[in-house]
N, C-alpha and C positions, 0 to 999 in steps of 0.2 A: 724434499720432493712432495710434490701434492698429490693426494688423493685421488685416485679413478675415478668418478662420480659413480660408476657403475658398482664398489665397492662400497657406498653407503648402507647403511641398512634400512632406512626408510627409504630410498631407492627399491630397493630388491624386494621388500613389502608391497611398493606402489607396483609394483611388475606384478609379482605375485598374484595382488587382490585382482587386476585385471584379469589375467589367466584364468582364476578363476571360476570369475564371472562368465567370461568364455566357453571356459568348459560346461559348466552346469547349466547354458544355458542351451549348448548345442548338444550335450549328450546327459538328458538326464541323471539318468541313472549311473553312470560313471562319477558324473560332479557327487552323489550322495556316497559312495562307496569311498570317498575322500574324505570322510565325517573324523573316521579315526586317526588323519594326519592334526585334524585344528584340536579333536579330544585329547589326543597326546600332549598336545603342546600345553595346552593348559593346565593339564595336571602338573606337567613340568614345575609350571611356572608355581603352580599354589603350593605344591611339594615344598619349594624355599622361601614361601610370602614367611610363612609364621615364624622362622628361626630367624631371617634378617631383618623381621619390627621388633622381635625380643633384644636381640644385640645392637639395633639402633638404637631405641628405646634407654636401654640400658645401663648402656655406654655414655647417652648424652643425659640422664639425668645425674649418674656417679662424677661426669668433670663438670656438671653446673652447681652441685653440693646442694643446694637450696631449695629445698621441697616447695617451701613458700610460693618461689618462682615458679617449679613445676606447675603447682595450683591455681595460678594467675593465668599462665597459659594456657591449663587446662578450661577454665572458667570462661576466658574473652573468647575462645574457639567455638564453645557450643553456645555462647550468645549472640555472636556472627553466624554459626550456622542455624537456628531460629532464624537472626530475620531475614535471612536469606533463600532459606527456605520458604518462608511464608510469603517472602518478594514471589517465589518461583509458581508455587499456589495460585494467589490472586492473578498472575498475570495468565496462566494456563485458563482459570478461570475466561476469563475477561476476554481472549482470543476464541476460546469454544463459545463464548453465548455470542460472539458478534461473527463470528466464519458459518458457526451451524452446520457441521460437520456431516451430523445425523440426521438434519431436517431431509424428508421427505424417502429417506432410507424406507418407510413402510415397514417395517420387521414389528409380527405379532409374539407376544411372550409365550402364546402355547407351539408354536411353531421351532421353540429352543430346543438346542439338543442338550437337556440336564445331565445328560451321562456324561457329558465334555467338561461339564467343570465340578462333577461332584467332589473330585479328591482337593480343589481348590477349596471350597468349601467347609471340607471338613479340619483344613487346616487354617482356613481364617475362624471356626468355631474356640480354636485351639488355643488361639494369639491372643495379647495379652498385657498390659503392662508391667501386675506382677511377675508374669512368667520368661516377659522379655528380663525384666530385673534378674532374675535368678538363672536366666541361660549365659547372662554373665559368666557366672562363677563356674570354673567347670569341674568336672567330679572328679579330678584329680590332675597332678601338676602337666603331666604330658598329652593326656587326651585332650586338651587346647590346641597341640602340634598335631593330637592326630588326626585332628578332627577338622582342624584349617580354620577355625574360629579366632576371628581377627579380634574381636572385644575383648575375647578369655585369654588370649595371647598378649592384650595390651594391659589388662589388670595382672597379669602375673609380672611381666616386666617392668609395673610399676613399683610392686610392690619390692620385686628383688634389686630395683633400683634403686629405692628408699634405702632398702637393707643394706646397701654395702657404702651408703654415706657414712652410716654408721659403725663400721665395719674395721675401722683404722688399716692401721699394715697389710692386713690381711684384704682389706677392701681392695686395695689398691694394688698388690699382686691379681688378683679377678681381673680388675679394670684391663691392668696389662694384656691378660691373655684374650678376655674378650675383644678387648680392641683389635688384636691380631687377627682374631679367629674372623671377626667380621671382615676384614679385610679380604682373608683368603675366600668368605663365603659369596663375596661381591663378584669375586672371579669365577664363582660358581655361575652365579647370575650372568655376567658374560659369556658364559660357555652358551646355555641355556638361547640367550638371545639369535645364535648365530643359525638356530634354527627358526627365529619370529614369519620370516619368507614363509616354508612349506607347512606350519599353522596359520597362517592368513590363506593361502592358497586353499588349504581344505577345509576351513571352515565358510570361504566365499563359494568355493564350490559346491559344498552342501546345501549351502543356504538356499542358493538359486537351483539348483539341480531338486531340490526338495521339494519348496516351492512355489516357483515358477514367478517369473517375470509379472505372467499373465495373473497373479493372483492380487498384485495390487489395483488393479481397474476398477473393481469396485468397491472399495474403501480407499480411494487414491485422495480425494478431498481431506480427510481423515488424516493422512499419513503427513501428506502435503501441509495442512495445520501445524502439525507437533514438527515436523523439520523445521519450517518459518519463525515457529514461539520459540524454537530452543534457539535458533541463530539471534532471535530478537534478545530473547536475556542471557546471550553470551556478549555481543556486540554493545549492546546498551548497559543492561545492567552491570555485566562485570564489567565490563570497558570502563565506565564509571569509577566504579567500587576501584581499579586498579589506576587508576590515575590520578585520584586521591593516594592512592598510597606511593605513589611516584614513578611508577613503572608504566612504559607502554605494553597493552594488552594483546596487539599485534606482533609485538617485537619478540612477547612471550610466547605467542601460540606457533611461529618458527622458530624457535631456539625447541618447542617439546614435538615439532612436527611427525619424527617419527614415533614417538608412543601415540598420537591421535592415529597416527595411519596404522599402528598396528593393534590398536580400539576398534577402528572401520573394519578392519579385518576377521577379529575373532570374535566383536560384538560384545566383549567383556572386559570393563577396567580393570577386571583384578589382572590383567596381562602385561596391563605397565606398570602397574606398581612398584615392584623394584626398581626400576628404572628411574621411576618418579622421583624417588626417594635422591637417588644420584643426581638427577638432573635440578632439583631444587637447593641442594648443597651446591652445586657448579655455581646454583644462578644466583650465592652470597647468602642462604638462607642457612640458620645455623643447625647441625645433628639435632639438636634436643627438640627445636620446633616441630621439624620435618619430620619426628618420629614419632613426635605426640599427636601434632593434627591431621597429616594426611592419613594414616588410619585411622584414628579417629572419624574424619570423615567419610570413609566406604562406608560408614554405617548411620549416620548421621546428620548428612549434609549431599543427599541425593538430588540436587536442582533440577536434574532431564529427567530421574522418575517420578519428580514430582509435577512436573509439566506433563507428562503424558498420564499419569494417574487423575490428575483435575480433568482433562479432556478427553478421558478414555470413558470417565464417568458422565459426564457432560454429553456425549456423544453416545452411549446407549442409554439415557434416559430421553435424549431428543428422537432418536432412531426407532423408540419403542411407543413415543408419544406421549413420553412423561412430560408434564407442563410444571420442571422445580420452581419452587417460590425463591424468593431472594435468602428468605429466612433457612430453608435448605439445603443451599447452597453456601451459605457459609458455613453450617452445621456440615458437609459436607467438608472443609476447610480446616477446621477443628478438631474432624477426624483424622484427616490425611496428616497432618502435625502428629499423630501419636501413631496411627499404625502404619504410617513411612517408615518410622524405626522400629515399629514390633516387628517387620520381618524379614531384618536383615538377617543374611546368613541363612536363609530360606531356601530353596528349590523352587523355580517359581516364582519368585518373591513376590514379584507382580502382580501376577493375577491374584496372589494369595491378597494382596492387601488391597487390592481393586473388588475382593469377594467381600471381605469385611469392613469395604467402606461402606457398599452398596447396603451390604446389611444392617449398618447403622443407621439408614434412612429410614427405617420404620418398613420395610417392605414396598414403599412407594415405586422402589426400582428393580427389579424380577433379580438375582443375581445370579440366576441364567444367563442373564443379557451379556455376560463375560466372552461368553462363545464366539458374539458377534466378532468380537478384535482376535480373534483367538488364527485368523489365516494371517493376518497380518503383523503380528506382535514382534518378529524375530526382523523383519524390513525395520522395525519402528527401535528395535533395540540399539545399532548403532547409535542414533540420535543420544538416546537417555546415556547410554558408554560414554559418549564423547563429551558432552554437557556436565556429566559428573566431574569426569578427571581434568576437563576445566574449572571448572569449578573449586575443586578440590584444590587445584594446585594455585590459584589464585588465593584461596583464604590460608593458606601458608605463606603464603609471600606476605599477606597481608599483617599477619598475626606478629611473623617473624619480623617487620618492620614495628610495628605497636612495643613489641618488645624492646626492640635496639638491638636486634639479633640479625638483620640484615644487611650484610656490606654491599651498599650500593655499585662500588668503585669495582667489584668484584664481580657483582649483577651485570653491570655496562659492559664491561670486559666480556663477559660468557657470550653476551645477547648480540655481541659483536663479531666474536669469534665463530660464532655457531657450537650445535654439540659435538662434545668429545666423541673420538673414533672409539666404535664398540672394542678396543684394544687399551684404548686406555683409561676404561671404565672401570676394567678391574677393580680398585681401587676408589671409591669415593673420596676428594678432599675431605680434611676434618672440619669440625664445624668451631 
């Protein structure tokens, strides 16, 4: 018997984010007192990110045996995400100096409100290479779980995955149980999702009910930019990038329609993650990829915050009437490559690394000027959510086929079928 449509879950998401808009947009302050339905949900969600990439992880390096391979993996992941990154860079670039976002904006730099972004400041003073190196590591095996830190979470599940290649009998009883335990923790995840609806619902209703429709008018050029750039290097570039690797790029972005629509909603990809994870095994990609690169990638392969951090920069140096030289502006480029990943896992991350790009210019560009995007940055965050977890989920496909680890015959199938009922997700196939 077929499904209700009304029983989908990206269905009841898409109802949801409407409502919400609705509401917050006709009763203020009602839509904001809904804040702690979309904060719930999110914590939900992060409460299980860490324990299901350790036992993905885990799992799929103990049945591939071969560290080598792990490290091959690992290697071609963060050199696709380089130059895809840097693709995301230039072309952010290249749409802000020819749209001109900020031109004729008039905003003087003593006219900033510096109290608005000191604490941004004082943590891009903070940020760091060595220090991003070392928040790796974390000060002991649990506080990675307790702390929801996706990198420290991934270094320890590698390491415990190395260990139990080596581990004989005893390995292999672990394997057992862990493989179980994931299973049953995926069900967890399913429980979790059947409330993805009333966390889109109050986090769209806060967003709008906060504020205001009316606050995009004038930074709407602005916004309008970074929506157009990110559809341009989803559509082009990864369109590309994914039909070279054999797969159509449209075919995939329905088959993941409901985590994009519940990305639109809560304005944060760590919300599909789980999900991600399941829906890339459906779509023939194997455990061990899916567990290396897509977290890997929340922290390393950000395309929509990189497209909005080139043009958020680009657009308060135009706004303020900075005239960047070329030379600058790739020095601006250079940065955004290094402290794109110094602040992951940040609060803010954004701004944070929008303060210490700006401060890498020698001063040329006030990093006050951050204030300017500061009504409009939470409008502009779906964009960078969405962009990402395409992204992301595309150089897993991609990687997973480089390797010989993606059944295509299995891909076609999924991308035919459409995704599995949040019932029978339970369970991820194995990889």
């Amino acid at each position: 018997m077929q499904r209700q449509w009304w029983k989908n879950l990206y269905v009841q998401v898409l109802f949801a984010i409407a409502i919400g808009i609705v509401l917050g947009h006709a009763t203020p302050e009602f839509g904001e007192a809904m804040k702690p339905l979309g904060d719930g949900f999110i914590k939900l969600v992060k409460m299980i990110i860490g324990p299901v990439i350790f036992l993905t992880v885990v799992v799929g390096i103990a049945k591939m045996g071969d560290l080598r391979h792990v490290g091959r993996i690992g290697l071609k992941a963060l050199i696709y995400f380089e130059v895809l990154t840097t693709a995301a860079l230039v072309i952010g670039l290249v749409v802000a100096n020819v749209a001109e976002p900020g031109a004729g904006f008039g905003a003087k730099a003593s006219e900033l409100d510096a109290s608005a972004v000191a604490g941004y400041r004082k943590a891009a003073a903070e940020q760091g290479i060595v220090s991003f190196l070392l928040h790796i590591i974390p000060n002991t095996f649990v506080s990675a779980f307790v702390d929801g830190e996706l990198l420290q979470v991934l270094l320890i599940a590698l390491l415990f995955g190395a260990a139990m290649t080596h581990a004989g009998a005893a390995g292999r009883r672990v394997l057992d149980f862990l493989s179980e335990t994931g299973d049953v923790l995926f069900g967890v995840v399913g429980i979790i999702m059947r409330f993805a609806p009333i966390g889109a619902f109050g986090a769209m209703a806060f967003t709008i009910g906060k504020f205001g429709l009316g606050t995009l008018a004038s930074l709407a050029w602005l916004l309008a930019s970074v929506y157009l750039t990110c559809l341009l290097f989803v559509f082009v570039v990864l369109g590309a990038v994914a039909r070279l690797s054999g797969f159509s790029l449209w075919k995939f972005l329905v088959f993941i329609r409901g985590e994009l629509l519940l990305v639109l909603g809560t304005s944060s990809s760590e919300s599909a993650l789980p999900r991600m994870l399941t829906r890339l095994e459906q779509a023939g990609c194997d455990r061990s990829v899916v567990g290396l690169v897509l977290p890997t990638g929340y922290s390393f392969n950000l395309d929509g915050t990189c497209i909005y951090l080139t043009m958020a920069a680009i657009f308060i140096a135009q706004a303020l009437g900075v005239d960047l030289s070329l030379r600058e502006e790739l020095t601006l480029i250079a940065v955004l490559l290094l402290t794109s990943k110094g602040a992951a896992g940040v609060t803010g991350s954004g701004f944070v690394t929008l303060a210490a790009t700006l401060g890498a210019l020698g001063g040329r560009v006030p990093v006050e000027g951050v204030a300017l995007v500061l009504g409009v940055d939470r409008f502009m965050s779906e964009a960078r959510a969405i962009t990402n977890l395409i992204g992301n989920g595309v150089a897993t496909m991609v990687i997973a086929r480089w390797e010989g680890l993606r059944d295509d015959a299995k891909m076609q199938a999924a991308f035919a079928r459409g995704p599995r009922d949040p019932e029978a997700e339970a369970a991820p196939a194995s990889g």
